[in-house]
MITI-643099 format. One line per 8 residues: number of its first residue (from 0); their letters; for each residue y, z, x of N, C-alpha, C. Coordinates in steps of 0.1 Angstrom, whole numbers, plus 5000, padded with zeros to 4 digits. Example, Ala and Ser with C-alpha at 12.3 -4.5 7.8 and 13.67 -1.06 7.14 Angstrom:
<sites>
0) AS) 4943 5078 5132 4955 5078 5123 4967 5078 5132  4978 5071 5128 4989 5071 5137 5000 5079 5129
</sites>
This chain:
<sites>
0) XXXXXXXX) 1666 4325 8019 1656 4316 8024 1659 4302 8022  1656 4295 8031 1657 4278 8031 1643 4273 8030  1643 4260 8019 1631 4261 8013 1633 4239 8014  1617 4239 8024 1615 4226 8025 1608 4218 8018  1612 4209 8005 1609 4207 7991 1599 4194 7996  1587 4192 7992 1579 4179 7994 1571 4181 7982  1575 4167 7978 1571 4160 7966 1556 4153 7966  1547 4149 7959 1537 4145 7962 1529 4140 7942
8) XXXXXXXX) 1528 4130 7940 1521 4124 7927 1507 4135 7926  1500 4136 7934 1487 4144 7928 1482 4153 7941  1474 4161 7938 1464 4168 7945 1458 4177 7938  1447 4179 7949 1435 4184 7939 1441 4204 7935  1449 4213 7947 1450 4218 7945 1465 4224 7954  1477 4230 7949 1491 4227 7954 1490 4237 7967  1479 4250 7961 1475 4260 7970 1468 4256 7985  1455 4246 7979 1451 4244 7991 1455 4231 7997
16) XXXXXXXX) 1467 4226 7993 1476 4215 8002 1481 4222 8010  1490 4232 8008 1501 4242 8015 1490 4249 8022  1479 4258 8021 1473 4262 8031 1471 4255 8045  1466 4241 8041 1466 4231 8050 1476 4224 8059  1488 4229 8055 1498 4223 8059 1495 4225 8078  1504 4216 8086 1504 4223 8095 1517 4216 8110  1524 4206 8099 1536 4197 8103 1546 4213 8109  1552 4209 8119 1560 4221 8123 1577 4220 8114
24) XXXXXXXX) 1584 4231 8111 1593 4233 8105 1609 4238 8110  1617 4234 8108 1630 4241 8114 1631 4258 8114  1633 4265 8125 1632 4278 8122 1637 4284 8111  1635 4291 8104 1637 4296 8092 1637 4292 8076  1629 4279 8075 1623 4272 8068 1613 4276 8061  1612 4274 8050 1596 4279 8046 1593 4263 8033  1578 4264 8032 1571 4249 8023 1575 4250 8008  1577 4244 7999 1575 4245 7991 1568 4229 7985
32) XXXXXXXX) 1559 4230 7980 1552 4216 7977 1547 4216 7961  1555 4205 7957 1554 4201 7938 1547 4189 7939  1537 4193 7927 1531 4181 7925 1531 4179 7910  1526 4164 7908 1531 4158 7897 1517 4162 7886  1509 4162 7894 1498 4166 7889 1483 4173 7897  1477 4180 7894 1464 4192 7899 1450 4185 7893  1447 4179 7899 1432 4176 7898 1425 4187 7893  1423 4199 7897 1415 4211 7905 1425 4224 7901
40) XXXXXXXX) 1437 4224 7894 1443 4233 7891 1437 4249 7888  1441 4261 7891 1435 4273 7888 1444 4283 7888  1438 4293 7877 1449 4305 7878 1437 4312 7887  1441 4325 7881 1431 4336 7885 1420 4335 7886  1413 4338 7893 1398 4336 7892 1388 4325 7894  1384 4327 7880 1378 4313 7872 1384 4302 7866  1397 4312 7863 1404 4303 7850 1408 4287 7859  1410 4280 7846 1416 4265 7850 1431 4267 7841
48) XXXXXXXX) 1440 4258 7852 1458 4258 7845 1455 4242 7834  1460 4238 7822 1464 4229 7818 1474 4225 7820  1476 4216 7827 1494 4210 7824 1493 4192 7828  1500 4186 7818 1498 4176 7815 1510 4168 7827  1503 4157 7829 1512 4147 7844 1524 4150 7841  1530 4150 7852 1547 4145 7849 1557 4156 7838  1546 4163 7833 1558 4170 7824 1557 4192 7825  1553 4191 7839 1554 4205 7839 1564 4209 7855
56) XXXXXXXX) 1559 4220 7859 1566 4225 7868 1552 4228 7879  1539 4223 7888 1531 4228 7893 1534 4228 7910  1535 4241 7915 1542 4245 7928 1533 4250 7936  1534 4250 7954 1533 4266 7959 1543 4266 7973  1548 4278 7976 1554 4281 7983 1543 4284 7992  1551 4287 8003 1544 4291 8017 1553 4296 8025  1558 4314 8024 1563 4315 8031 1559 4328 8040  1565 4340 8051 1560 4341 8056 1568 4358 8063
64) XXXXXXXX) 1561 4367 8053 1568 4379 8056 1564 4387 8059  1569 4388 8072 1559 4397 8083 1566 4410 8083  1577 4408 8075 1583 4427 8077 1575 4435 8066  1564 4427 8060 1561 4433 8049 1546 4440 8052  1549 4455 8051 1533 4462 8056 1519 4457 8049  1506 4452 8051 1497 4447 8043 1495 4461 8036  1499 4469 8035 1495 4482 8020 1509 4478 8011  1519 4468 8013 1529 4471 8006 1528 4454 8002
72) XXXXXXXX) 1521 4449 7999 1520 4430 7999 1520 4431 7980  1514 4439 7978 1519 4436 7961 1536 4435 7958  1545 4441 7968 1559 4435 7965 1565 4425 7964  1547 4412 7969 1551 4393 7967 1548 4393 7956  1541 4402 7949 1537 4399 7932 1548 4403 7924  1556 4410 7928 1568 4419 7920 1581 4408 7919  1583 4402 7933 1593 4395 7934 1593 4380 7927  1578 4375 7928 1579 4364 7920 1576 4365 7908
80) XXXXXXXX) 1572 4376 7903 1571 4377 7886 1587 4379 7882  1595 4387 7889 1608 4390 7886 1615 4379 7886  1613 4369 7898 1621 4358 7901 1618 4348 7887  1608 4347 7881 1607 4338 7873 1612 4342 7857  1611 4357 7858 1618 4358 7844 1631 4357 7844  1639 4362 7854 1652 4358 7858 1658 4344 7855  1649 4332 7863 1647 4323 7858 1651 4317 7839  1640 4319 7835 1636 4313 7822 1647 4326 7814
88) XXXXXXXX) 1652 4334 7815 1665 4340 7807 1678 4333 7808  1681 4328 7821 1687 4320 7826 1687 4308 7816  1676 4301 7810 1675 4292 7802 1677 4295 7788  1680 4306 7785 1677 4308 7771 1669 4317 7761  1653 4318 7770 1647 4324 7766 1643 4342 7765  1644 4346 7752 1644 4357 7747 1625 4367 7747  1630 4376 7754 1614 4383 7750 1607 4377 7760  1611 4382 7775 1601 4374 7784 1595 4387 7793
96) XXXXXXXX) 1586 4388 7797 1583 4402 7796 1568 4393 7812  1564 4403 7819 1551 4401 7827 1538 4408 7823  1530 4397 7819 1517 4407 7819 1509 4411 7834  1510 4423 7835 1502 4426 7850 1483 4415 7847  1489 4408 7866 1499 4420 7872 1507 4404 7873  1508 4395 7869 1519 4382 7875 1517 4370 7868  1514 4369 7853 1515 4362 7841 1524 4366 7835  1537 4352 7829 1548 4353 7824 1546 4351 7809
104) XXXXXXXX) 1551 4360 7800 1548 4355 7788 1566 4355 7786  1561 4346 7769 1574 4347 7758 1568 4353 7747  1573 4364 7741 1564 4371 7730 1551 4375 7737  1541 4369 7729 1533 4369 7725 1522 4359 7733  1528 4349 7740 1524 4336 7748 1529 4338 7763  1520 4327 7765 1518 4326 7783 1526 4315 7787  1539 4316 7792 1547 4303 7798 1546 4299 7812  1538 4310 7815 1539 4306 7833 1522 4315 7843
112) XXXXXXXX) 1518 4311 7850 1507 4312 7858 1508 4314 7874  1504 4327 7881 1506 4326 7896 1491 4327 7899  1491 4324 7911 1479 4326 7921 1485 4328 7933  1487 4338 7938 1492 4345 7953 1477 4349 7957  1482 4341 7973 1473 4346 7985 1480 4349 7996  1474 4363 7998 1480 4371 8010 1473 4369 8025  1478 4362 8033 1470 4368 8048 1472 4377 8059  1466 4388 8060 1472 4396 8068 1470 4396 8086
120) XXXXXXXX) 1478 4399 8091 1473 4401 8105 1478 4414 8111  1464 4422 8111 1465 4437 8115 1471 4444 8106  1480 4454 8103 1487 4463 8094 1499 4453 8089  1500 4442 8093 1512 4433 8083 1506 4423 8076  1517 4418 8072 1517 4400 8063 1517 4394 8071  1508 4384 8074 1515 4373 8080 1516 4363 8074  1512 4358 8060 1520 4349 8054 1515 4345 8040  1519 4342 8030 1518 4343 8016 1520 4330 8006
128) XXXXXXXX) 1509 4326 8003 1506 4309 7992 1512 4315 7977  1524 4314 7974 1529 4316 7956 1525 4300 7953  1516 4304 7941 1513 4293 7938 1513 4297 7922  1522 4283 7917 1529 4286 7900 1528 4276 7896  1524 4278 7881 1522 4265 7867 1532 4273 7858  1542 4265 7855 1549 4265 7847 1549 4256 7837  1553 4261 7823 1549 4252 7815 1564 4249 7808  1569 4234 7811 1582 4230 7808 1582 4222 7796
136) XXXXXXXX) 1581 4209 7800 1584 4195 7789 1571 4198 7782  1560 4198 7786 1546 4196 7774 1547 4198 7761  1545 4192 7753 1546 4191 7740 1536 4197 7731  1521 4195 7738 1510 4199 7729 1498 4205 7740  1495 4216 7733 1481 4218 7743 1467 4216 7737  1458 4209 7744 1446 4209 7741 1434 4215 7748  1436 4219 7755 1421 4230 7759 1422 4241 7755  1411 4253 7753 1414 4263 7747 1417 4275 7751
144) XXXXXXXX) 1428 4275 7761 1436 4287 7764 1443 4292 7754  1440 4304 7752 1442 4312 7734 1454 4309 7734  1470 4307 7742 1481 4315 7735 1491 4310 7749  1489 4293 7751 1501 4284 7758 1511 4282 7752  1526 4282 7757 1536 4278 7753 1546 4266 7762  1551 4261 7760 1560 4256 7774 1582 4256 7765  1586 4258 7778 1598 4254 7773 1605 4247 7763  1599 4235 7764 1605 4225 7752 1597 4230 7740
152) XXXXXXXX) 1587 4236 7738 1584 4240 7723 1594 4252 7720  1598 4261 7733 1608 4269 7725 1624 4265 7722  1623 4258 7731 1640 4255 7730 1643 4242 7722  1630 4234 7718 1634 4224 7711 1638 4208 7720  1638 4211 7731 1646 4201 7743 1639 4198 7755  1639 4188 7763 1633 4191 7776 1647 4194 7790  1637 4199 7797 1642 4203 7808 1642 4194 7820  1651 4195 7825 1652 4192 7839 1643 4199 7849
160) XXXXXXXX) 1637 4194 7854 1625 4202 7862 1632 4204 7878  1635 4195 7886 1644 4196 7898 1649 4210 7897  1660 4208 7886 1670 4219 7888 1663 4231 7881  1653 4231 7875 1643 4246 7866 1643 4251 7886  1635 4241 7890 1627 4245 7905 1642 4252 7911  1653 4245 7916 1661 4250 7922 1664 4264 7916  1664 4269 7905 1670 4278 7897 1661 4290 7904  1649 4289 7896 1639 4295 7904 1637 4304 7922
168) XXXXXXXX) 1641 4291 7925 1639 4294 7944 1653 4303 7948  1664 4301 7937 1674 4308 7939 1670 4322 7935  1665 4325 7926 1663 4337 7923 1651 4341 7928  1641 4335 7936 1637 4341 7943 1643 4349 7958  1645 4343 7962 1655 4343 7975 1667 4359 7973  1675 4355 7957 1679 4371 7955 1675 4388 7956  1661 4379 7945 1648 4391 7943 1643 4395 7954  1640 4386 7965 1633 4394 7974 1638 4402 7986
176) XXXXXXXX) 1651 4403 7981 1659 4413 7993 1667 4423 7986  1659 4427 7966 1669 4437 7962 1662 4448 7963  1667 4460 7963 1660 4470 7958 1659 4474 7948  1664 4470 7938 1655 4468 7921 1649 4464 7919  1640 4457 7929 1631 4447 7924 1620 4456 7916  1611 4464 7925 1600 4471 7916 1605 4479 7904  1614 4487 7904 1616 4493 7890 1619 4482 7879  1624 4470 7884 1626 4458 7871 1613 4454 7871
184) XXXXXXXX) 1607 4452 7878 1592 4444 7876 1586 4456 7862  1586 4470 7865 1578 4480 7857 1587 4479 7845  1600 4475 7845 1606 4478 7831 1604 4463 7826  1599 4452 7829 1598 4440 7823 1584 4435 7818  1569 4448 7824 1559 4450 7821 1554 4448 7803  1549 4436 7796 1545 4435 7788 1535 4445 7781  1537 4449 7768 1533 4463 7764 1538 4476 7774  1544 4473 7776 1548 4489 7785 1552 4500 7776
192) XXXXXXXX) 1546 4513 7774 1553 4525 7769 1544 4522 7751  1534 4509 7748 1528 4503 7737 1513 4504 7738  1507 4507 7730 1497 4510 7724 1490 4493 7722  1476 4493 7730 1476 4480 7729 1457 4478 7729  1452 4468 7726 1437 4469 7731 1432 4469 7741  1425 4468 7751 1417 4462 7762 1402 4467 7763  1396 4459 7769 1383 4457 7774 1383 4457 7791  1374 4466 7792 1368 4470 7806 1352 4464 7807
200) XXXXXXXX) 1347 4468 7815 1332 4462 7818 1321 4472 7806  1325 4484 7804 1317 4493 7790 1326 4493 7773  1335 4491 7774 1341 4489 7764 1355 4481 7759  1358 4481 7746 1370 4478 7741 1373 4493 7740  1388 4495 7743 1396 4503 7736 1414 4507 7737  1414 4515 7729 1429 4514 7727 1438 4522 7738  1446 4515 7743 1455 4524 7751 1467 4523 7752  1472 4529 7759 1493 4529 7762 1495 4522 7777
208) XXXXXXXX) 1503 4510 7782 1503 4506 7796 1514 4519 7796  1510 4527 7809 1515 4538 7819 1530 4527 7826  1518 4526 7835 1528 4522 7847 1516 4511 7856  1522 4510 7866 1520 4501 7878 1522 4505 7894  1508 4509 7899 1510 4516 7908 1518 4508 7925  1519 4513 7934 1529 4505 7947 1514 4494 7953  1500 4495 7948 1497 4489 7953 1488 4477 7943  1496 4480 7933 1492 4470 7923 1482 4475 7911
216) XXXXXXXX) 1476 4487 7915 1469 4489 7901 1476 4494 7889  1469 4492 7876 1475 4494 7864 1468 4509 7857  1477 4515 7850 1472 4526 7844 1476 4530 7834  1465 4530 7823 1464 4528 7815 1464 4547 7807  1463 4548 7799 1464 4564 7791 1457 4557 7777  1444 4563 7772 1438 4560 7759 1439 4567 7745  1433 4570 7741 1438 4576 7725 1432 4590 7731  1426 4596 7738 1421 4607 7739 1427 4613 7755
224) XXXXXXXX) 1442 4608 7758 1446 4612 7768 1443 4612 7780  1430 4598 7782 1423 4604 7794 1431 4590 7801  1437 4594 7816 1443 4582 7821 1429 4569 7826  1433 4562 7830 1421 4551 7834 1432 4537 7843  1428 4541 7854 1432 4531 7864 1421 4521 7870  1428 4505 7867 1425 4496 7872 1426 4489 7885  1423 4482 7892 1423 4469 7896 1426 4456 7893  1428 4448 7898 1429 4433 7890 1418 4430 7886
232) XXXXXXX) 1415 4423 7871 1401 4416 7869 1395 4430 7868  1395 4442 7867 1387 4456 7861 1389 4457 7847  1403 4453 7839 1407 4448 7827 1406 4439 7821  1409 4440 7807 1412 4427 7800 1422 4429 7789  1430 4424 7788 1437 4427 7774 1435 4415 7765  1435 4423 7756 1430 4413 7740 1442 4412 7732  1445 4403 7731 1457 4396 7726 1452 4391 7712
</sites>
């Protein structure tokens, strides 16, 4: 993939800049727009991203894959969770693992944040917002996201953020044309094959992450062997 890099000091949100886009592009081109800083930043949901001016990584792509059936669109969640741990091992970092279905941890911490939006037309993709907070140079977090980390608290150093981004875009571009992709995605699944807590809408309890189904749900096996499959946002894991 060739990837058309636009720089920008602020906006309210990197997602809905690139939605808006609508400047025409050289064939085979796709957007990629960094900003210095997110007014309006968000992960999932509800959640809000913290990342302080100037010293993180806040992105989104916009690109546009129409060979991709809309029952098979969770493979944009596989490839950029993969592409990014690829990434940050690349750098050094040990124990990087995805919490489903597309939160990067180190250990025990959150290094990295996606918000993918899929739009379909008819039975296909017709085109896909990766939208990522990465947490690089920051030094200190202050809001109360339980369990932030960024690069330079692990490695002691700051990073080059240009070349983090280029590193990244390269390994995405690998990822998304291997056929390893999904079996690496399930073997790099945080708690996998581990006994761990979570909360559903009636309870807390203890389970084993299974696997990860082709269309994104998670399934879970409890202490009394009964399996339990999710959705996104049907779970919660308690860290």
């Amino acid at each position: 993939m060739k990837f058309e890099i636009i720089h920008i000091d602020e906006t309210d949100s990197t997602n809905r800049w690139v939605r808006d886009y609508t400047s025409p592009l050289p064939a085979g081109k796709y957007v990629v727009l960094v900003a210095e800083y997110q007014t309006a930043g968000k992960g999932c949901g509800t959640n809000q991203w913290e990342s302080e001016c100037g010293k993180n990584l806040t992105f989104s792509m916009l690109i546009h894959p129409e060979e991709i059936p809309a029952n098979e669109q969770f493979r944009i969640t596989q490839v950029a969770s993969v592409a990014m741990c690829e990434t940050l091992k690349q750098y050094g970092c040990k124990e990087v693992s995805i919490k489903w279905p597309n939160d990067i941890y180190v250990g025990d911490k959150k290094i990295c944040g996606m918000l993918i939006e899929n739009r379909l037309q008819g039975s296909m993709m017709k085109d896909c917002i990766i939208g990522i907070g990465l947490n690089v140079n920051q030094r200190a977090f202050l809001s109360d996201a339980p369990n932030p980390v960024s690069l330079y608290q692990l490695l002691g150093h700051e990073t080059d953020r240009e070349t983090l981004l280029k590193s990244f875009l390269d390994a995405f571009d690998a990822t998304y044309t291997s056929n390893t992709t999904c079996s690496y995605y399930k073997e790099m699944l945080y708690r996998r094959g581990k006994d761990g807590l979570y909360k559903d809408q009636t309870s807390c309890f203890t389970a084993t992450l299974t696997d990860v189904l082709s269309d994104g749900r998670l399934l879970l096996v409890d202490q009394q062997g009964q399996e339990r499959l999710y959705a996104f946002k049907e779970v919660q894991f308690i860290i």
